[in-house]
Backbone of each chain as ProteinMPNN parsed JSONL, in Angstrom:
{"seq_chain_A": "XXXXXXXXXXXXXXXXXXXXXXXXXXXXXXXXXXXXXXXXXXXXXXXXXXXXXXXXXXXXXXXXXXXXXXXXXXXXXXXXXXXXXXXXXXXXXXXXXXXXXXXXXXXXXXXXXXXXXXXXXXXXXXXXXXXXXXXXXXXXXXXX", "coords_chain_A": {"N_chain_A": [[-4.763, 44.471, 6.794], [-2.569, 42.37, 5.088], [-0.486, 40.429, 2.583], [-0.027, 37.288, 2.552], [2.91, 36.132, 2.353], [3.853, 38.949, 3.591], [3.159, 38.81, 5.577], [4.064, 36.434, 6.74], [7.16, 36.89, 6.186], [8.161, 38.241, 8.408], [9.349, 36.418, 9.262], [12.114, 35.218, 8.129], [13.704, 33.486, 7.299], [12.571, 31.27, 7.842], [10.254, 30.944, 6.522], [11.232, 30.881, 3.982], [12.216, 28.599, 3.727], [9.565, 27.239, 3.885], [8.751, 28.1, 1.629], [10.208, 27.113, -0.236], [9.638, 24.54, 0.003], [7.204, 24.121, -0.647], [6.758, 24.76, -3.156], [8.136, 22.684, -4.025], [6.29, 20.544, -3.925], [4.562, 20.989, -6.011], [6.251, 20.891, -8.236], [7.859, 18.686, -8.642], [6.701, 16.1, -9.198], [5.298, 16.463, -11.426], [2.891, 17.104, -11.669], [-0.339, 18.095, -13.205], [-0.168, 21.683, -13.123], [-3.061, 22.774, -14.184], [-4.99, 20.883, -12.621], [-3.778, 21.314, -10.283], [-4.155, 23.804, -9.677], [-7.265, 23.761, -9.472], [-7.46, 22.116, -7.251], [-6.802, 23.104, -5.138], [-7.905, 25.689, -5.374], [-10.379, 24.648, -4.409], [-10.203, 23.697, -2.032], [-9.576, 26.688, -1.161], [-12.37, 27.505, -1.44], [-13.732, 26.075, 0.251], [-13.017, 27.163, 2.887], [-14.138, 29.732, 2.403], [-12.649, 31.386, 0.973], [-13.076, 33.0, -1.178], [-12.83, 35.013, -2.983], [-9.703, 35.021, -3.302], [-9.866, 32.336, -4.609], [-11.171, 32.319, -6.754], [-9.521, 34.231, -8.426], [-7.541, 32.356, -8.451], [-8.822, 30.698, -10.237], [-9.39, 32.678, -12.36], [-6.574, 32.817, -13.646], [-6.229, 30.374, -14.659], [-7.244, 30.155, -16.643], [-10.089, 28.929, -16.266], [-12.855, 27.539, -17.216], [-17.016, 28.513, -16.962], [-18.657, 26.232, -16.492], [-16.656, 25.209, -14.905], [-16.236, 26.378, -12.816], [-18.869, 26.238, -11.776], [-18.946, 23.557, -11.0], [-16.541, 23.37, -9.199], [-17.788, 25.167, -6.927], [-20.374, 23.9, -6.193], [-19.177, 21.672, -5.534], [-19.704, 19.246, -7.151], [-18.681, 17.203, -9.192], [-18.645, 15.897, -11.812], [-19.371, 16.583, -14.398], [-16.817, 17.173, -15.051], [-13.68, 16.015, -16.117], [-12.391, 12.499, -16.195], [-10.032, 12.396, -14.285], [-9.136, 14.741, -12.722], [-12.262, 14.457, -11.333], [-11.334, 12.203, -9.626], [-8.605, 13.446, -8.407], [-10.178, 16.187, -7.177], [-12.308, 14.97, -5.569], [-10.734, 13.901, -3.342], [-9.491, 16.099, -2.478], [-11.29, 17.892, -1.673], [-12.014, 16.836, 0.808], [-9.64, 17.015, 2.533], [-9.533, 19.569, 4.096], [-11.64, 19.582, 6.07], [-12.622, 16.696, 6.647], [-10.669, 14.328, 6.96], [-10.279, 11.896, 7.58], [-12.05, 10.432, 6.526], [-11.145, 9.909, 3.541], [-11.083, 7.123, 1.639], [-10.193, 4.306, 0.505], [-10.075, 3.045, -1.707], [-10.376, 5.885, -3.023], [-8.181, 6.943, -2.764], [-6.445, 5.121, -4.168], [-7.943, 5.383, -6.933], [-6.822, 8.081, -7.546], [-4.126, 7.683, -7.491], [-4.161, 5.648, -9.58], [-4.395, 7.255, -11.879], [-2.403, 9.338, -11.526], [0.118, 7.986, -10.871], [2.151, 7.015, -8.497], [4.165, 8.413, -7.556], [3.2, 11.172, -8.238], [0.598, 11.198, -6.948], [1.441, 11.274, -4.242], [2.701, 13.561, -4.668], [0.371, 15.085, -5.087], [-1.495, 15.059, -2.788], [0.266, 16.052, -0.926], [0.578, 18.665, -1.69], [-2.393, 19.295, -1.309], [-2.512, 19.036, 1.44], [-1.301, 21.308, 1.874], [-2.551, 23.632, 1.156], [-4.779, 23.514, 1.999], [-3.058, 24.577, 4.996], [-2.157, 26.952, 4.191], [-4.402, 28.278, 3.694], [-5.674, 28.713, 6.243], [-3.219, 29.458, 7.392], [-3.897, 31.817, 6.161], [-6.571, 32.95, 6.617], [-6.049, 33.089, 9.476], [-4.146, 35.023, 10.103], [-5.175, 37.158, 8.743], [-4.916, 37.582, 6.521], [-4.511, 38.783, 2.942], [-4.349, 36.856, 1.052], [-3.636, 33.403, -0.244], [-0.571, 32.999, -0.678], [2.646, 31.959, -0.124], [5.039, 32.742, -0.864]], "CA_chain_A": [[-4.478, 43.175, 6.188], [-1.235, 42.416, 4.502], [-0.086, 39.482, 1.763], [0.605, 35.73, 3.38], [4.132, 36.74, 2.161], [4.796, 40.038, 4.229], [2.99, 38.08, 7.007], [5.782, 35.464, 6.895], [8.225, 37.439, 6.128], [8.654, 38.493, 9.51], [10.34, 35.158, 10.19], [12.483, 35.494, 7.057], [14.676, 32.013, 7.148], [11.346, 29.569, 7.999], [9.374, 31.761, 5.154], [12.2, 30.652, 2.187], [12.107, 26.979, 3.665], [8.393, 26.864, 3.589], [8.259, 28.491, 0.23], [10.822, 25.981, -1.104], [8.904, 23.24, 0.358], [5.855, 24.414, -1.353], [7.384, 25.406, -4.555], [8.845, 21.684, -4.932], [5.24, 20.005, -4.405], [3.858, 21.624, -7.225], [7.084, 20.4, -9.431], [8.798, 16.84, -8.677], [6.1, 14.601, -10.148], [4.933, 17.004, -12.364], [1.38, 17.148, -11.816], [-0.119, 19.865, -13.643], [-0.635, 23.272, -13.16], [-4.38, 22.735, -13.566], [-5.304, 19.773, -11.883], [-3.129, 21.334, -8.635], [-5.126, 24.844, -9.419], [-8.447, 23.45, -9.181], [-7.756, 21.569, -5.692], [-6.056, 24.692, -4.685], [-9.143, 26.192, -5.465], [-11.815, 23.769, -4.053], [-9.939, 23.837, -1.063], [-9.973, 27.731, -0.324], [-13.731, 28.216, -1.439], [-14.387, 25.402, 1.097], [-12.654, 28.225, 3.834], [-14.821, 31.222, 2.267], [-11.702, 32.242, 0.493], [-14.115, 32.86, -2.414], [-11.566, 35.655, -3.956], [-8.522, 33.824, -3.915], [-10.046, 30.838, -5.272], [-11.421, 32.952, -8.33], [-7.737, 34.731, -8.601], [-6.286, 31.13, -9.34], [-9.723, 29.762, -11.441], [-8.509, 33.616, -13.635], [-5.159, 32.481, -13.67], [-5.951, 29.045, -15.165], [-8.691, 30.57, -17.397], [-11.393, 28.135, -15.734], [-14.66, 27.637, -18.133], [-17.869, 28.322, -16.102], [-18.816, 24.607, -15.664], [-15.543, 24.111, -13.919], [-15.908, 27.56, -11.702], [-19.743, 25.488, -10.967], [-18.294, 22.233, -10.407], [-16.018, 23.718, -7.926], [-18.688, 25.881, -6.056], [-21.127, 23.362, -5.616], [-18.713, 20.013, -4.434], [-20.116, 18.389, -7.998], [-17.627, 17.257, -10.366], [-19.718, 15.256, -12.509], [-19.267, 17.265, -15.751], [-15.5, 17.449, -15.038], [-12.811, 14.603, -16.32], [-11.693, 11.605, -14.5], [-8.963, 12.65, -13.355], [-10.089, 16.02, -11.961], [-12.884, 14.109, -10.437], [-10.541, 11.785, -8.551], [-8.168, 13.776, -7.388], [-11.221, 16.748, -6.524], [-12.871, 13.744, -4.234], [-9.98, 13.669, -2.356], [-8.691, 17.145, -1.924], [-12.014, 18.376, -0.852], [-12.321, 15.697, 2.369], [-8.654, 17.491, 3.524], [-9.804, 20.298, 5.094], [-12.268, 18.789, 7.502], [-12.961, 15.123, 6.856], [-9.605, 13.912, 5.556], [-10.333, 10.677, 7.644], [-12.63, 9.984, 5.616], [-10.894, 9.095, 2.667], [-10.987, 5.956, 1.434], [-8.684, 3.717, 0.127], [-10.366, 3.398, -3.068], [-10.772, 7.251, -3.542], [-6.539, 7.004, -3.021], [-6.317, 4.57, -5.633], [-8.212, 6.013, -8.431], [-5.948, 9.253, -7.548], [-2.736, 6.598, -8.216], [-4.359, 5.657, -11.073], [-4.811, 8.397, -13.059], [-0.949, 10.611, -11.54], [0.919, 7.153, -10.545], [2.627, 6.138, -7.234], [4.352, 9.98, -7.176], [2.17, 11.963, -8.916], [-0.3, 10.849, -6.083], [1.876, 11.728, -2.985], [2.57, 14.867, -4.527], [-0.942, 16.024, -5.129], [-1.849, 14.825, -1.412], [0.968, 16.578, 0.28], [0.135, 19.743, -2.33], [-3.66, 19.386, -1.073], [-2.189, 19.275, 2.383], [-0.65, 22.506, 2.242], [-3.043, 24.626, 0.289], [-5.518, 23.636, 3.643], [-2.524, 25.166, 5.932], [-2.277, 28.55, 3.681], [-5.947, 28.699, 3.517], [-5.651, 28.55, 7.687], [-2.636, 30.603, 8.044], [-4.276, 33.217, 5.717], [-7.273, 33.467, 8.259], [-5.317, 33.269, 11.229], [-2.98, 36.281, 9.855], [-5.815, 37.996, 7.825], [-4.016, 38.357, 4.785], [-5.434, 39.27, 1.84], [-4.432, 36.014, -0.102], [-2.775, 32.576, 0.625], [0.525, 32.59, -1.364], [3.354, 31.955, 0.904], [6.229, 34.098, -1.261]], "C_chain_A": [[-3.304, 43.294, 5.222], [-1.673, 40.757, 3.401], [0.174, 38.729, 2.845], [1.717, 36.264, 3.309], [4.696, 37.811, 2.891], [4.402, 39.456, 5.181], [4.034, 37.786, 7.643], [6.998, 36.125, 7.082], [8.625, 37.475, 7.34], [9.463, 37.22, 10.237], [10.924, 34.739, 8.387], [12.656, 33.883, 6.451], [13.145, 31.137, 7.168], [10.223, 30.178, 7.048], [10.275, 31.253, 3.513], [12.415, 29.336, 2.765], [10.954, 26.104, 3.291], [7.787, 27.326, 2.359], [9.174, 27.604, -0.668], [9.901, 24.742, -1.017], [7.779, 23.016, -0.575], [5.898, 24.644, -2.741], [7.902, 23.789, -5.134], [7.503, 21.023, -4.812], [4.287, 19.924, -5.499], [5.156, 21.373, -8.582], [7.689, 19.273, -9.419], [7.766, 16.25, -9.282], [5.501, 15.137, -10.996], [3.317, 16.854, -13.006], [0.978, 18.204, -12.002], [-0.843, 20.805, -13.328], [-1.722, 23.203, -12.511], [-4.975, 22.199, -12.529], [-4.734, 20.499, -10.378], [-4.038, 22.822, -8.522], [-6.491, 24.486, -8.724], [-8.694, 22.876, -7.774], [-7.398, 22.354, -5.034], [-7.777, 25.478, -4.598], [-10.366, 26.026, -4.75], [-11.676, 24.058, -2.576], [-10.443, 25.201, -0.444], [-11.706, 28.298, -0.632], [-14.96, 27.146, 0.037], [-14.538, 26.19, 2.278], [-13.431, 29.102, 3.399], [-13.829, 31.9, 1.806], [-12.286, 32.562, -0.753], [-12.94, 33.802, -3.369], [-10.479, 35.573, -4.529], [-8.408, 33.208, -4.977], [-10.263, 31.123, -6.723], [-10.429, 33.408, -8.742], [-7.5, 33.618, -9.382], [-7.338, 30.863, -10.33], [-9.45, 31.327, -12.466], [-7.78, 33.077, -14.341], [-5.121, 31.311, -14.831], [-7.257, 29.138, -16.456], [-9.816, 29.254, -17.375], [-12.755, 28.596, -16.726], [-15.565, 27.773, -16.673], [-18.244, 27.195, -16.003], [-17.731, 24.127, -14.728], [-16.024, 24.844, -13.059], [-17.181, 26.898, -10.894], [-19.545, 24.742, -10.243], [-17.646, 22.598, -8.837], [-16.747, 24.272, -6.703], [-19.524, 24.996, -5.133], [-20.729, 21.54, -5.351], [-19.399, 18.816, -6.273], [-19.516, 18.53, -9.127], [-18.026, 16.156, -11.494], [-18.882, 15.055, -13.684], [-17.616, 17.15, -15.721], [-14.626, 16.005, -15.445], [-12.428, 13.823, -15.16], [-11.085, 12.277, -13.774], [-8.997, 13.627, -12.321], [-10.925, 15.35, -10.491], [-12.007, 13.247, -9.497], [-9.92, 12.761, -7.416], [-9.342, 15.381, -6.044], [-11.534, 16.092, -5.141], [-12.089, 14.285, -3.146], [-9.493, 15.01, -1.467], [-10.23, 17.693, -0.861], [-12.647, 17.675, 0.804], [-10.651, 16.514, 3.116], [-8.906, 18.498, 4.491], [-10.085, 20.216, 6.456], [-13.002, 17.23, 7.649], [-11.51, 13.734, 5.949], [-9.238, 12.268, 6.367], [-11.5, 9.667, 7.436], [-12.788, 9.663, 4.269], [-10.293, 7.798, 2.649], [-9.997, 5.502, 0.643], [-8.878, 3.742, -1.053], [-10.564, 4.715, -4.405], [-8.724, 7.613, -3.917], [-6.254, 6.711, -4.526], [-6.793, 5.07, -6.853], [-7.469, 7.25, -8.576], [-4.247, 8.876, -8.365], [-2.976, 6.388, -9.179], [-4.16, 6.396, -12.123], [-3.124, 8.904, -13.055], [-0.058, 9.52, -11.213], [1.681, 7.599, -9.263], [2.688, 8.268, -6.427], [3.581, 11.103, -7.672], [0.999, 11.944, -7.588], [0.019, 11.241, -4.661], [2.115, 13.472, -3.451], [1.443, 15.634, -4.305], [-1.571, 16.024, -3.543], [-1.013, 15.951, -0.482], [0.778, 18.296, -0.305], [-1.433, 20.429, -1.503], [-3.632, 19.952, 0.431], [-1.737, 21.016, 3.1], [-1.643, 23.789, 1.47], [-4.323, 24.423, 1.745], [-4.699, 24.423, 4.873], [-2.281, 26.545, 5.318], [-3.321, 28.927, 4.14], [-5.849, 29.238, 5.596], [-5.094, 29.757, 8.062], [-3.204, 31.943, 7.359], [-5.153, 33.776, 6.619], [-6.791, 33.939, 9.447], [-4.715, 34.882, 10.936], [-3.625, 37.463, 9.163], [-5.004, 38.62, 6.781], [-4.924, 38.269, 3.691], [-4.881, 37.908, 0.382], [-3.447, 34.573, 0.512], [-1.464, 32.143, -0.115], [1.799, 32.781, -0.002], [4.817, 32.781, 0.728], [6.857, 33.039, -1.281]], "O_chain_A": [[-3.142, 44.345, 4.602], [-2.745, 40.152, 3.43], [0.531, 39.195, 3.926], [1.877, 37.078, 4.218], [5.924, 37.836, 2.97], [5.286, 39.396, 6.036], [4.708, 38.3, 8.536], [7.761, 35.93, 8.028], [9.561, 36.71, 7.574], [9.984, 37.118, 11.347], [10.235, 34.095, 7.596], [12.045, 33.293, 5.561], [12.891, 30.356, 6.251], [9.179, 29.525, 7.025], [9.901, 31.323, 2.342], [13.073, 28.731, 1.918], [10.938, 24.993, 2.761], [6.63, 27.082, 2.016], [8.826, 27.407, -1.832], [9.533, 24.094, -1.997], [7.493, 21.962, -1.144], [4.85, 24.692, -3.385], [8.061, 23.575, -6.336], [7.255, 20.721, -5.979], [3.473, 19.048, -5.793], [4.904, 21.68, -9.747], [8.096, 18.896, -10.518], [8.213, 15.69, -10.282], [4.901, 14.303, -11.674], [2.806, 16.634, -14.104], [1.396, 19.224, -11.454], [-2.072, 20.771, -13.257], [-1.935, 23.339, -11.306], [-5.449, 22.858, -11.604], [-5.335, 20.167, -9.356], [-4.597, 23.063, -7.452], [-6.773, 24.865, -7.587], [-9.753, 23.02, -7.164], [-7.878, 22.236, -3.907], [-8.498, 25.622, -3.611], [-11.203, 26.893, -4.498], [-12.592, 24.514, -1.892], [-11.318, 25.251, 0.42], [-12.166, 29.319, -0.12], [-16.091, 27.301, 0.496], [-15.621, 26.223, 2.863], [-13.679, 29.711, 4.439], [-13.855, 33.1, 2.08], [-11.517, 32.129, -1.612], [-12.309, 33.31, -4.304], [-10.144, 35.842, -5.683], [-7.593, 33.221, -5.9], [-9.789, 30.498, -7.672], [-10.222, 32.907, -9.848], [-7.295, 33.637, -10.595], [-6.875, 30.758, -11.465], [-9.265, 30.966, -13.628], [-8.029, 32.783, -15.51], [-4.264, 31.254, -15.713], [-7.939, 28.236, -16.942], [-10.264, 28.736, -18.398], [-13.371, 29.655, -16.848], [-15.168, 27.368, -15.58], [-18.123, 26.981, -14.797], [-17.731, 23.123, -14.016], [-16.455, 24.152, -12.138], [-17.068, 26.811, -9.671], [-19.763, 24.834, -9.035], [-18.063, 22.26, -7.729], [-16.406, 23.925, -5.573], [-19.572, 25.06, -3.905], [-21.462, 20.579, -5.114], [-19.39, 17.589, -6.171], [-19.593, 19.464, -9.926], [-17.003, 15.621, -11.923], [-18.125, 14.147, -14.028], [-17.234, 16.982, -16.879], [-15.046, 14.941, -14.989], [-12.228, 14.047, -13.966], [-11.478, 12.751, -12.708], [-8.89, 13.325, -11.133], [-10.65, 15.476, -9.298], [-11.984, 13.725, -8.363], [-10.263, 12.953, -6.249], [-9.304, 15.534, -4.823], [-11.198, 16.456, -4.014], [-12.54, 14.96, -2.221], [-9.211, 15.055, -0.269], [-10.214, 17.829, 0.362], [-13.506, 18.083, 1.586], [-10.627, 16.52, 4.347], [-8.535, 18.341, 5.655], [-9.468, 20.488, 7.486], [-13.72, 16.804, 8.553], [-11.462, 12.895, 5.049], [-8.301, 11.554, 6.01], [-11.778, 8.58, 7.941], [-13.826, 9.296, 3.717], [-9.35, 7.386, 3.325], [-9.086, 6.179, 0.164], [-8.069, 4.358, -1.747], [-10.737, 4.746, -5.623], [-8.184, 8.214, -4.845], [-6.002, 7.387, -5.523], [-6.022, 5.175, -7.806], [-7.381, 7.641, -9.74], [-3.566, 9.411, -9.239], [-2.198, 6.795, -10.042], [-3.74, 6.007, -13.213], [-2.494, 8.942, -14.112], [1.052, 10.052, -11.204], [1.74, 8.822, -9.133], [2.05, 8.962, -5.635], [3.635, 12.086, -6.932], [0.561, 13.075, -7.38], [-0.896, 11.523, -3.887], [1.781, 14.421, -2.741], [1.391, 16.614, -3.561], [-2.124, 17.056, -3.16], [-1.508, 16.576, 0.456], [0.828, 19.178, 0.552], [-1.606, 21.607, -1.189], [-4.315, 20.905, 0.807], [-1.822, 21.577, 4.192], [-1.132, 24.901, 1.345], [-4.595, 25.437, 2.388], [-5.404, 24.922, 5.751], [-2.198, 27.411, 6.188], [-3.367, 29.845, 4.959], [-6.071, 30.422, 5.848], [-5.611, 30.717, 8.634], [-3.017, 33.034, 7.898], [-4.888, 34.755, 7.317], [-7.067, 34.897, 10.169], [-4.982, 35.793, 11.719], [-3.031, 38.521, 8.953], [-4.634, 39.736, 6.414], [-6.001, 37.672, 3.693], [-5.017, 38.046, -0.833], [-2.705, 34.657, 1.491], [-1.25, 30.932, -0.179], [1.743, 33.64, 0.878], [5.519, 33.277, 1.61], [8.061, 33.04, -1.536]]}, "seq_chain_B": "XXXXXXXXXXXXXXXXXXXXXXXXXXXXXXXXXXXXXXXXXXXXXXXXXXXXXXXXXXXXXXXXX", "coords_chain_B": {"N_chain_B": [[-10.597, 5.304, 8.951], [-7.961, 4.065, 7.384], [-5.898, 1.241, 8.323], [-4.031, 0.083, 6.691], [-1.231, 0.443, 4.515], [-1.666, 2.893, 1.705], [-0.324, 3.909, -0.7], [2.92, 2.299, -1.498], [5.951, 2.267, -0.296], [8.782, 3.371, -2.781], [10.787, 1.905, -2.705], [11.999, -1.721, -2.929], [10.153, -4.027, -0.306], [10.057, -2.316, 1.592], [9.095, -1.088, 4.581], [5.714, 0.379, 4.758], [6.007, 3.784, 5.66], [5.747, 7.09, 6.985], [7.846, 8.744, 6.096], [9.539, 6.578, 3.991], [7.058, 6.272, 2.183], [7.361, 8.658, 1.431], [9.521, 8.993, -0.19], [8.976, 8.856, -2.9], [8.759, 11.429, -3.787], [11.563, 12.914, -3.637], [12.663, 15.305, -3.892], [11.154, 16.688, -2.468], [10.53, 15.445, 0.444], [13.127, 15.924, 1.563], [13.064, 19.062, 1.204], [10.939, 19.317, 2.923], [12.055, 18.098, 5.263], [13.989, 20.048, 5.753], [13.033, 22.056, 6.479], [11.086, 21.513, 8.686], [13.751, 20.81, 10.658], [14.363, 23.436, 10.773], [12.006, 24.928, 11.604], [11.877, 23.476, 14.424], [14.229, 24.129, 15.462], [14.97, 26.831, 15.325], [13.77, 30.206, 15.811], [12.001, 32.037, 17.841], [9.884, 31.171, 19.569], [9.371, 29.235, 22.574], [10.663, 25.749, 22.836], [9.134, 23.451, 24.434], [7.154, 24.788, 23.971], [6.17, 24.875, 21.439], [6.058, 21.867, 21.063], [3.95, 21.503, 22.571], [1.861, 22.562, 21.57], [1.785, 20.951, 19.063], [1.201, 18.656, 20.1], [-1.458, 18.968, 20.92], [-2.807, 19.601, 18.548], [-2.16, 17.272, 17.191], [-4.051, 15.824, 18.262], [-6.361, 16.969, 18.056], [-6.78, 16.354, 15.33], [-6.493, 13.99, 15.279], [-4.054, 12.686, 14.789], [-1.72, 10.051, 14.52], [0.861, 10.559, 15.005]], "CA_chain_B": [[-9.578, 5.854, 8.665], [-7.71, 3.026, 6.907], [-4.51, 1.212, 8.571], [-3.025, -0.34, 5.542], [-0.877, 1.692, 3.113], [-2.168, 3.284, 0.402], [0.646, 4.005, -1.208], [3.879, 2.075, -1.097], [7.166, 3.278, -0.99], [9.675, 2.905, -3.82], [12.106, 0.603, -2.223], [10.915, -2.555, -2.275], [10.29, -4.734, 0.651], [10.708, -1.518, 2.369], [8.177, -1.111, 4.88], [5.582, 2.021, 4.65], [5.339, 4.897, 6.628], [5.46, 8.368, 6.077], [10.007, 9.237, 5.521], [9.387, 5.797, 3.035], [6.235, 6.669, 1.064], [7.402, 9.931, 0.629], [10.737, 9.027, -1.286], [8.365, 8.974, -4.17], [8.858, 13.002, -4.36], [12.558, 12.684, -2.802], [13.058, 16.764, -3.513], [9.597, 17.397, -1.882], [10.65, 15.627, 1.286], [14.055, 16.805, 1.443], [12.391, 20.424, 1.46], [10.186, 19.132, 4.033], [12.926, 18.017, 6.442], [15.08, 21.051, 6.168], [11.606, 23.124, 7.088], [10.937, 20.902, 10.125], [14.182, 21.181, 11.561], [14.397, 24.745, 10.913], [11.29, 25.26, 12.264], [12.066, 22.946, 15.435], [15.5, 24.563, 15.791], [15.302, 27.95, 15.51], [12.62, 30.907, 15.907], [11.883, 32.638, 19.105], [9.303, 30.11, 20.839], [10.316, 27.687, 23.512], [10.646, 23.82, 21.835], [8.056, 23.045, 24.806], [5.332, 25.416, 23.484], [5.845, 23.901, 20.176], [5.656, 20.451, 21.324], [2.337, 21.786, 23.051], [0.645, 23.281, 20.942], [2.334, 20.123, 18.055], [0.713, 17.719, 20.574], [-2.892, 19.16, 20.604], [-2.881, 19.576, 17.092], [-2.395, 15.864, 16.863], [-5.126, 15.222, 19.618], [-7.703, 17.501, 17.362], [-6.877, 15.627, 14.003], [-6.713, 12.113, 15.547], [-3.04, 12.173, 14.192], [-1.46, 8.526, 15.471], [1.891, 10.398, 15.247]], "C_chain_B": [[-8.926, 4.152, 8.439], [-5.844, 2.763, 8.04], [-3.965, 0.665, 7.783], [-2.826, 0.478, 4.512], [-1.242, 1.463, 1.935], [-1.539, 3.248, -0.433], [2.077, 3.38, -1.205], [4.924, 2.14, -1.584], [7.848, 2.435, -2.222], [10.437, 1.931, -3.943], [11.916, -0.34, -2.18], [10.822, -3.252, -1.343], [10.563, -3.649, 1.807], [9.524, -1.172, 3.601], [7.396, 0.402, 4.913], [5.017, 2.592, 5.874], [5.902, 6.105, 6.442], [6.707, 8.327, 5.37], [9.533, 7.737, 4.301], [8.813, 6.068, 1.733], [6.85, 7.955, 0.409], [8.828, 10.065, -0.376], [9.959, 8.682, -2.666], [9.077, 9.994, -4.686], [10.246, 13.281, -3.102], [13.166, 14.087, -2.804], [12.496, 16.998, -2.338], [10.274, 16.979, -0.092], [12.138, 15.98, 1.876], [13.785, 18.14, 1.569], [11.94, 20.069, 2.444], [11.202, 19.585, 5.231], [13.837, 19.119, 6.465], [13.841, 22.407, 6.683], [11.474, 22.465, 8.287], [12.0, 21.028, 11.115], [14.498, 22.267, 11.334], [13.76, 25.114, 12.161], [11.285, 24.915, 13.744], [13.389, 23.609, 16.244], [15.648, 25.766, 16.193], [14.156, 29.17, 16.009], [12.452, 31.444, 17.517], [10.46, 31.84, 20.126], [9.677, 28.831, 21.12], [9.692, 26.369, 22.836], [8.768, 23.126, 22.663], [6.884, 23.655, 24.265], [4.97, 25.315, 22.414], [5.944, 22.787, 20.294], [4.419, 20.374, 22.156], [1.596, 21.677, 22.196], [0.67, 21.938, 19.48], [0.713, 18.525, 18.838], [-1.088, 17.865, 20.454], [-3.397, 19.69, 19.057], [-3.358, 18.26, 16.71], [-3.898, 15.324, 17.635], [-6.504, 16.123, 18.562], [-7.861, 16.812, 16.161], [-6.589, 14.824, 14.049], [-5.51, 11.932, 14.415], [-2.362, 10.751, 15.026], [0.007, 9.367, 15.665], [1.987, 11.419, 16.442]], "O_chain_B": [[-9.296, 3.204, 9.132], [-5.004, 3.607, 8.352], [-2.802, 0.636, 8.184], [-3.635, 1.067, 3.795], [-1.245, 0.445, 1.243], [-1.953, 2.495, -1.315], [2.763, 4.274, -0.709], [5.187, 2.119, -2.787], [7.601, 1.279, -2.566], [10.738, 1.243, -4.919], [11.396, -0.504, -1.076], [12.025, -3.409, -1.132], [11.181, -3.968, 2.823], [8.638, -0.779, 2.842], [8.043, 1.441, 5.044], [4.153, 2.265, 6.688], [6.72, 6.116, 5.522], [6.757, 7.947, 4.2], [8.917, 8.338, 3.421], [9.374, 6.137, 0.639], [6.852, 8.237, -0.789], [9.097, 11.013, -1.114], [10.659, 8.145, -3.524], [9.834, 9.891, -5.651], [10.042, 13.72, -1.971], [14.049, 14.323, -1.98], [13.077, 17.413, -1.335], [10.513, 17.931, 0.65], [12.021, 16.439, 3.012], [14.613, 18.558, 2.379], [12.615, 20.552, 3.353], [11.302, 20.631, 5.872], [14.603, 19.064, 7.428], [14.104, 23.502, 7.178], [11.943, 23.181, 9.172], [11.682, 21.286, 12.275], [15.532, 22.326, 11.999], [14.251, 25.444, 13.241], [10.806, 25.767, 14.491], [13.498, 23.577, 17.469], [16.294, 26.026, 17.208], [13.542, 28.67, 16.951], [13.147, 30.804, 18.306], [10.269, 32.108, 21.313], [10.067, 27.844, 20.496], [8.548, 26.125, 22.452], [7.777, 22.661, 22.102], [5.796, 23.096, 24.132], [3.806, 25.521, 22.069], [5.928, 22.354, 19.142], [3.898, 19.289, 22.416], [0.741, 20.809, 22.028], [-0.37, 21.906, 18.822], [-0.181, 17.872, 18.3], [-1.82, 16.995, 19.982], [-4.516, 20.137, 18.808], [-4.421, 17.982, 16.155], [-4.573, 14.361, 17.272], [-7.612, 15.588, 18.536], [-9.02, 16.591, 15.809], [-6.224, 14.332, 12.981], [-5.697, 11.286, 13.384], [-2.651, 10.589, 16.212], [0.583, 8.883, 16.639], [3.05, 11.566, 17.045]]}, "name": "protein", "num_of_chains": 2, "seq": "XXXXXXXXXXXXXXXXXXXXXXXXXXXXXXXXXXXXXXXXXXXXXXXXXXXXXXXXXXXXXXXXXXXXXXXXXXXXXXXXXXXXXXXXXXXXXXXXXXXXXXXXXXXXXXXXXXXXXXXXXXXXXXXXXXXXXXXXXXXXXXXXXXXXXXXXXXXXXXXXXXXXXXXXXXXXXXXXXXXXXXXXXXXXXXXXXXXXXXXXXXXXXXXXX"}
């Protein structure tokens, strides 16, 4: 097993387009850090990336009620905003036509118009790491 | 699965669908599109076996596009 990153590598040029790509979702509307950790997170413990997911909840020094929250799909205890966008990220994996329009909106609400496409197309891509990490057995889903 | 946009683009009167909505984050898809036609352009498998394998992708996640 190797890094996502030396994975890729092997296709050098479409590895530094898809790490730009990925690198600007996480900065144009400037949704933060946390908030994009935690769906980052929710996402790969949904895959069984359980190690990962704890890596980034380190990273972001996650209290144990969040590291719960995240485990067991119940964001209760957690702030609006969290809980919104949470809702939403965790239906991408495998029920992402099953968000609702209203689960959108309270996501708009809280990060506004762009703030809201970013975190979606962010959510989007932290489900295709999580994927290509399986597929490629790498030992983590950062794309380099 | 909803058919009226969720989100609508910046422009106004502009109508939405994805290249629209997404001039929200006008780096983000700008990155996008220079990854798509990379990826469409170059790389060592034939266009058809990525418009295969593109097509049953869509057909498993009931994409409309």
């Amino acid at each position: 097993m190797d890094s996502l990153a030396r994975a890729l590598s092997e296709a050098p040029a479409l590895q530094a387009k898809y790490a730009a790509f990925f690198r600007a979702t996480h900065t144009e509307a400037q949704v933060s850090t946390t908030l994009l950790a935690l769906c980052r997170a929710r996402i790969e413990l949904i895959h069984g990336l359980d190690p990962q997911a704890q890596a980034l909840l380190d990273q972001i020094e996650a209290p144990a009620k969040v590291r719960e929250a995240l485990q067991s799909g119940q964001f209760e205890q957690l702030d609006p905003q969290a809980q919104a966008a949470l809702t939403v990220a965790e239906q991408i994996p495998f029920n992402h036509h099953a968000v609702s329009d209203s689960q959108i909106a309270a996501v708009a609400n809280h990060l506004g118009d762009a703030g809201a496409v970013s975190l979606l197309t962010a959510c989007a891509f932290y489900d295709v790491n999580a994927r290509l990490s399986m597929v490629l057995a790498a030992t983590d889903t950062h794309p380099g | 699965m909803s058919t009226t946009p969720r989100i609508y683009p910046p422009a106004p009167n502009t109508p939405a669908e994805f290249g629209s909505v997404m001039q929200h984050t006008p780096a983000t898809i700008g990155a996008f599109f220079d990854l798509y036609a990379h990826f469409w352009q170059q790389g060592q498998v034939a266009a058809d076996i990525k418009e295969m394998t593109r097509l049953r992708n869509a057909r498993i996640t009931d994409c409309g596009y």
